[in-house]
BADREN-45739 format. One record per residue (C-alpha): x, y negated, z. Coordinates in pm, whole numbers, padded with zeros to 5 digits, always signed. Example, Ala and Ser with C-alpha at 12.3 -4.5 7.8 and 13.67 -1.06 7.14 Angstrom:
% BADREN-45739
+01230+00450+00780 +01367+00106+00714 
This chain:
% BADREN-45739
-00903+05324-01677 -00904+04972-01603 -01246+04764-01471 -01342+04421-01653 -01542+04321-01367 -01423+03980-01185 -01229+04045-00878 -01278+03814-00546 -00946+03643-00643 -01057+03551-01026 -01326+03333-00822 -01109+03215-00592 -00899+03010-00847 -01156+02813-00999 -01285+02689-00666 -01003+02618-00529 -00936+02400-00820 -01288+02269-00794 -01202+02163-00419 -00856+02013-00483 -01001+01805-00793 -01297+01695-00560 -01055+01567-00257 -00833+01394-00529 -01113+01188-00685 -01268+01133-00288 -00856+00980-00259 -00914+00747-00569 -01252+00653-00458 -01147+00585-00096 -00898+00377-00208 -01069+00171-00450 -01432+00064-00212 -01155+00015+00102 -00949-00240-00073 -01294-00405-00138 -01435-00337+00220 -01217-00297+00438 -01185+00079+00661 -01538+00039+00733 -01638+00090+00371 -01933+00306+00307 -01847+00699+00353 -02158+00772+00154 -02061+00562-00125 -01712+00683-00195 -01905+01023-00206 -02124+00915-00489 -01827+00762-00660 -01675+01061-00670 -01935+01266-00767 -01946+01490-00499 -02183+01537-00191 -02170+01359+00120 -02118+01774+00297 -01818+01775+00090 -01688+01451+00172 -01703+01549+00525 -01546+01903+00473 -01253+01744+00370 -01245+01427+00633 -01419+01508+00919 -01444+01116+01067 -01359+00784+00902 -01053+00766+01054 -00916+01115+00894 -00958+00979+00626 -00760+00671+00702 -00438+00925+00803 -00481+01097+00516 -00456+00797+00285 -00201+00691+00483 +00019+01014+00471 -00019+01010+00151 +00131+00611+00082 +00427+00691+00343 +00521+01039+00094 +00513+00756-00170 +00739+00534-00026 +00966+00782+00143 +01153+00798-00259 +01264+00465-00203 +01514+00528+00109 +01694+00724-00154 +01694+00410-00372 +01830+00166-00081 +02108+00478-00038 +02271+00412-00324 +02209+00040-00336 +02619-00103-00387 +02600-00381-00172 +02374-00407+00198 +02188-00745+00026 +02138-00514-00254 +01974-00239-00015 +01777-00568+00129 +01620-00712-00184 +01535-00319-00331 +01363-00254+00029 +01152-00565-00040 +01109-00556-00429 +00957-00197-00347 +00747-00264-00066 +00575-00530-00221 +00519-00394-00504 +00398-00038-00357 +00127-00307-00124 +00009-00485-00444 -00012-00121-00637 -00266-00066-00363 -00480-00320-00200 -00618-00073+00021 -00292-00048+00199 -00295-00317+00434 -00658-00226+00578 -00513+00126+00625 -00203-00003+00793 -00389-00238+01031 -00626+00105+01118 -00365+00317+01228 -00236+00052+01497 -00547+00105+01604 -00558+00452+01614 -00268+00588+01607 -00048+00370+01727 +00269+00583+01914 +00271+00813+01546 +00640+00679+01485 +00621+00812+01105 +00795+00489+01030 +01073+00487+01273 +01321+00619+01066 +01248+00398+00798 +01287+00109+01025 +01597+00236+01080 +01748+00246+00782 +01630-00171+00719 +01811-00193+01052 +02124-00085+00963 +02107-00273+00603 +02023-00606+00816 +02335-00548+01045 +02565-00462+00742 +02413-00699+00519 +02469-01023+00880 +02825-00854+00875 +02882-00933+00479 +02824-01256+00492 +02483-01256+00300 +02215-01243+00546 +02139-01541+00774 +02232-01438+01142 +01866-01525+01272 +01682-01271+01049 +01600-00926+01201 +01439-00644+01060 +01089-00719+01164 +01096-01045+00990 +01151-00904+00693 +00846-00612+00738 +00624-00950+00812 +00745-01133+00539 +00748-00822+00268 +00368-00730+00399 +00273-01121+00358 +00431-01127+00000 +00219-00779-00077 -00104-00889+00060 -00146-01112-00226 -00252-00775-00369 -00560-00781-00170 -00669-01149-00336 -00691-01016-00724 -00707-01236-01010 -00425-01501-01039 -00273-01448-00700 -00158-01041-00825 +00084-01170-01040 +00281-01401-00854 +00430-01209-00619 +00774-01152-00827 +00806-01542-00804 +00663-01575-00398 +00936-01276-00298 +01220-01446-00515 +01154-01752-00292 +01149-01561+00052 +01418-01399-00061 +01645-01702-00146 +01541-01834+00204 +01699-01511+00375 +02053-01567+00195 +02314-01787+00361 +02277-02139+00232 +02664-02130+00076 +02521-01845-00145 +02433-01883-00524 +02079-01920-00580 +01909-01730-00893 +01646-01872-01100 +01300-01798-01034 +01065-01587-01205 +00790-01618-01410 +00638-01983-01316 +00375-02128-01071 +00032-02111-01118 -00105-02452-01234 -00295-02624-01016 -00651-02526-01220 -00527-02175-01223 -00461-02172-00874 -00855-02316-00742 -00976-02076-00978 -00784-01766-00834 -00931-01948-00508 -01275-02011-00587 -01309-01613-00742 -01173-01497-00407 -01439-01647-00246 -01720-01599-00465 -01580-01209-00448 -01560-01193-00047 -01898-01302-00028 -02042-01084-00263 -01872-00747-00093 -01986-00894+00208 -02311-00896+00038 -02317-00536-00053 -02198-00411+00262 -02471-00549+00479 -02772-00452+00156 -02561-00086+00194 -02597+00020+00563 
């Protein structure tokens, strides 16, 4: 004879569902109000926005700063698909302009990025999770000198500045999003050797009205976060 009573397990499920759903939507949330405010966003806040206690919040991230890691973890996992990309890039120039296509474009995908990045000098700074990326851009800059494509006074670490410069334009919104195709084709054509062809541009500059008033919304933006962050404490 079998029992139609619940067992401990037939709980377990839904609540374990319950707590993954609540950490994912804490992730969004986290996200979203730091690429507004910087790390020092509001914990309470991205709790209401996600719809769950401040308690739970804290179950999950104990201190600000775990959840920094963890929303950093979590954008290294999503760039880690991209060595695999540069792998089977045919040419070392080819491995160089996928490397920065897809770094930019993961840093404007998430404005939060480079307040998290900038955090975990801070606080972590001897983790060396990215050392074996760096390596691989290493090796693609050496092959890439040896071709014949890359100029000889470029390193790797120029290009991580000049890729995170390109993607911070994620971080400004309105007009400034969308031209980073365009700014990265133009860092990129000043990496290649000057006897190299030079491809047209993308897309096409802002105009000079667009440009104030991608400008003048930044502003009136900064100041209003800044605003809400000192009304919030």
């Amino acid at each position: 004879m079998t029992s139609s009573e619940p067992t401990p397990q037939d709980g377990a499920q839904p609540r374990r569902r319950d707590a993954r759903q609540n950490r994912e939507r804490l992730i969004v949330e986290a996200r979203a109000l730091i690429a507004q405010n910087g790390v020092d966003a509001s914990l309470e806040e991205i709790a209401r926005r996600a719809d769950v206690g401040v308690a739970t919040l804290y179950r999950n991230f104990p201190t600000r700063d775990d959840l920094v890691r963890a929303l950093y973890d979590i954008a290294l996992a999503e760039l880690a698909t991209v060595r695999d990309e540069i792998a089977a890039a045919p040419t070392a120039w080819a491995g160089i302009e996928l490397y920065m296509e897809r770094v930019a474009e993961w840093l404007v995908a998430d404005p939060a990025l480079p307040h998290i990045l900038k955090r975990m000098e801070v606080i972590d700074p001897g983790s060396g999770k990215g050392t074996e990326f760096q390596a691989v851009i290493a090796g693609l800059v050496a092959r890439a000198k040896k071709d014949g494509a890359l100029r000889a006074d470029v390193d790797a670490v120029d290009l991580a500045v000049l890729v995170t410069m390109v993607g911070s334009l994620g971080t400004h919104g309105g007009g400034h999003t969308g031209q980073w195709r365009r700014q990265l084709a133009i860092v990129l054509d000043g990496l290649r050797l000057p006897a190299t062809d030079r491809p047209r541009l993308p897309g096409r500059p802002l105009a000079a009205r667009e440009f104030q008033a991608a400008v003048h919304g930044l502003t009136r933006r900064a100041k209003r976060a800044a605003s809400g962050a000192g009304s919030g404490r």
